[in-house]
VEXLO-769418 format. One record per residue: residue in three letters; x, y, z of N, C-alpha, C in turn. Coordinates in steps of 0.05 Angstrom, whole numbers, plus 32768, in hexadecimal, padded with zeros to 4 digits. Example, Ala and Ser with C-alpha at 12.3 -4.5 7.8 and 13.67 -1.06 7.14 Angstrom:
BEGIN
ALA81087F8E809C80F67FA6809C81087FBE809C;SER81017FD3808E81117FEB808F81028001809D;
***
This chain:
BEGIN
UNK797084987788796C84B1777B795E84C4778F;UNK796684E37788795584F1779A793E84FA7795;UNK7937850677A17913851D77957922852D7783;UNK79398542778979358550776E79418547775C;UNK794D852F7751795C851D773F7943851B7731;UNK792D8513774179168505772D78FB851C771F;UNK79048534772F78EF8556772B790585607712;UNK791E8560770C7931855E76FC7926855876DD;UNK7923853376ED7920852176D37906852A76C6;UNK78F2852B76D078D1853276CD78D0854976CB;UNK78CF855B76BB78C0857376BA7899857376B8;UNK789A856876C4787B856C76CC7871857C76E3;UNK7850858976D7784785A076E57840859C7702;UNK784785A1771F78408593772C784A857C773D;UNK7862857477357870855E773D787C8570775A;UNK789285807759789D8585776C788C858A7782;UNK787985A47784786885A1779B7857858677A2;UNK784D8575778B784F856177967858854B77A8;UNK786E854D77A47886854677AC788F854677CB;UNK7891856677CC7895857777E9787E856C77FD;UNK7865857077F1784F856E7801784D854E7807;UNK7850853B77F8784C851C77F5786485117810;UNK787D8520780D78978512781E7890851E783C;UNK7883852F783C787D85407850786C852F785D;UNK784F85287854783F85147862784A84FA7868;UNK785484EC7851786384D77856787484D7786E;UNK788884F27878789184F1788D788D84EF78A4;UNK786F84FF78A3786084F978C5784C84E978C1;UNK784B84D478A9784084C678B7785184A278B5;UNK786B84A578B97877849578AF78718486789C;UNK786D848C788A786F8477786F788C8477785D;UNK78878463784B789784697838789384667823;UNK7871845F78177869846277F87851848177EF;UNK7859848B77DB784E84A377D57843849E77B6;UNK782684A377B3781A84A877A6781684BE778E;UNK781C84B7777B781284D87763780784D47753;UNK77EF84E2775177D984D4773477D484F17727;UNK77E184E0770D77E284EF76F477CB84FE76E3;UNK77D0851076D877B4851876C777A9850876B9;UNK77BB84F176B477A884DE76A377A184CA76AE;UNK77A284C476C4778F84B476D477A684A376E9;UNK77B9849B76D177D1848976DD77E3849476F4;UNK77F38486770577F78491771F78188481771F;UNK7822849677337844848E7735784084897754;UNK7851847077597860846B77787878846C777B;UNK78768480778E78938481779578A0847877AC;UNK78AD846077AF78B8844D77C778D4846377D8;UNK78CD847077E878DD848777FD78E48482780B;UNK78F68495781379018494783478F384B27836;UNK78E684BC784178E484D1784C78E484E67854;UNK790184D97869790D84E7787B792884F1786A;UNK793484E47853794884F07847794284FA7830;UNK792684F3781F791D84F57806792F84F077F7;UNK792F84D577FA793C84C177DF792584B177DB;UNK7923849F77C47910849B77AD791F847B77AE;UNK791B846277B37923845377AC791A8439779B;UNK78FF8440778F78EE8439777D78D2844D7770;UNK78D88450775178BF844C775378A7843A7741;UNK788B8446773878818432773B786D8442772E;UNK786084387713784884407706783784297709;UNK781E843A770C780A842D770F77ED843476FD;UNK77E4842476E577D0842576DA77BA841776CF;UNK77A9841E76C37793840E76B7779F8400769D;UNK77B0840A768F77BA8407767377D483F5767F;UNK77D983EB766077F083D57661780183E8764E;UNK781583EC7658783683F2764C784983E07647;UNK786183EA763D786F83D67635788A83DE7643;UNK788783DF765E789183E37671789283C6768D;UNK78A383C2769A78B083AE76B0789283B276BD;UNK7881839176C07871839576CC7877838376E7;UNK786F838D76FF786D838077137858836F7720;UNK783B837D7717782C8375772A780E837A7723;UNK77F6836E772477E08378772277D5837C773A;UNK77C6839B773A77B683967752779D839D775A;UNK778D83937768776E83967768776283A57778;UNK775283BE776F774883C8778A773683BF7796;UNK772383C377AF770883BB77B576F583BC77A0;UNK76F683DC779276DA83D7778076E283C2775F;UNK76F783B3776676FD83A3774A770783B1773B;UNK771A83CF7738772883D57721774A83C0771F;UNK774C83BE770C776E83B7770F777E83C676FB;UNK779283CA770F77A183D576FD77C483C47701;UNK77D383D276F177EE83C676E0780083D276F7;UNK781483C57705782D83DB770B783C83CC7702;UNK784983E576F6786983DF76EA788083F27703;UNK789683EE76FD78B683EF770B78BB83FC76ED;UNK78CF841876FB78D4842976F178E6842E76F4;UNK78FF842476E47919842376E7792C843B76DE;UNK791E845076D5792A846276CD7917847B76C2;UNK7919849476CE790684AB76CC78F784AF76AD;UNK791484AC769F791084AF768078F8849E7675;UNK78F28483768178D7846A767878C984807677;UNK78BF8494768C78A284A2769378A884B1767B;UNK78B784C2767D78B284DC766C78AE84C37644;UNK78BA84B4764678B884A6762378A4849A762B;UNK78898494764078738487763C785E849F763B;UNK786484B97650784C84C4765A785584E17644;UNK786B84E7764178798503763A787685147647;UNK787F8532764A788485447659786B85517663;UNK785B854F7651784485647660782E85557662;UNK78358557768378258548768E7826855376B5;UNK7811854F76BB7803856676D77802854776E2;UNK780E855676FD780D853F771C77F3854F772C;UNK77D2853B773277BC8543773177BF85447750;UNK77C98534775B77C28525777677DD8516777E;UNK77E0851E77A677F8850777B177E984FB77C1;UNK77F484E877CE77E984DD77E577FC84CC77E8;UNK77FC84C17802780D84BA780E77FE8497780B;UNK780F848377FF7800846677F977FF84567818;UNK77E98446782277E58437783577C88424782B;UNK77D08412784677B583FA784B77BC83E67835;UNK77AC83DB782877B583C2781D77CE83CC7803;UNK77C583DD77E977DA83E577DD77F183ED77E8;UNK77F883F777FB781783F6780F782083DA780F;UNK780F83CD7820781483A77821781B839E7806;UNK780683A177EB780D839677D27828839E77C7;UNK783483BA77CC784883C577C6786783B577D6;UNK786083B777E7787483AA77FE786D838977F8;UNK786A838177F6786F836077E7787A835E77D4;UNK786F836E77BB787A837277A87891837277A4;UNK789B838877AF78BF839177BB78CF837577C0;UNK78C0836977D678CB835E77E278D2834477CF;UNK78CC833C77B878C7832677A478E783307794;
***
């Protein structure tokens, strides 16, 4: 899928410049996982290429349990854990989170959550 296949699917406030600005860092600094945390605390990964902005996973990540494809628990230093689920299809977000909803923050994912992510995958 592309970036705007998925700014399309999401009408949320915020996503696209998100977006622009997230693939942008991601590109100089070679990565390929991008970060977006939601107004409600919960956060999307998006597994990238970059350099073409295609999207080839993504990946919620929260404190709460859904009834959504879970992959993985994971722990931070200060002991929070949270749930990621695999997000097989744009439509899951909008029927868990609904439309209005503000993208707070990007960042570009590294250090051990990159590692947790990339195993994951790799399973």
């Amino acid at each position: 899928m592309n970036i705007d296949t998925l700014i399309k699917s999401l009408p949320w406030y915020g996503l696209r410049e998100a977006l622009e600005y997230g693939i942008s860092e991601a590109e100089t600094l070679g990565k390929d996982l991008l970060g977006l945390t939601l107004d409600n605390g919960d956060g999307l990964i998006l597994y990238i290429n970059p350099y073409n902005a295609n999207i080839y996973q993504i990946f919620m990540m929260s404190k709460a349990k859904y009834n959504l494809r879970l992959i993985g628990n994971f722990t931070r230093f200060d002991g929070n854990t949270f749930f990621i689920y695999e997000i097989d299809n744009p439509s899951e977000l909008i029927n868990t989170f609904g439309a209005n909803v503000r993208v707070e923050y990007v960042e570009v994912i590294k250090d051990v959550l990159e590692d947790f992510l990339h195993q994951a995958m790799d399973r």
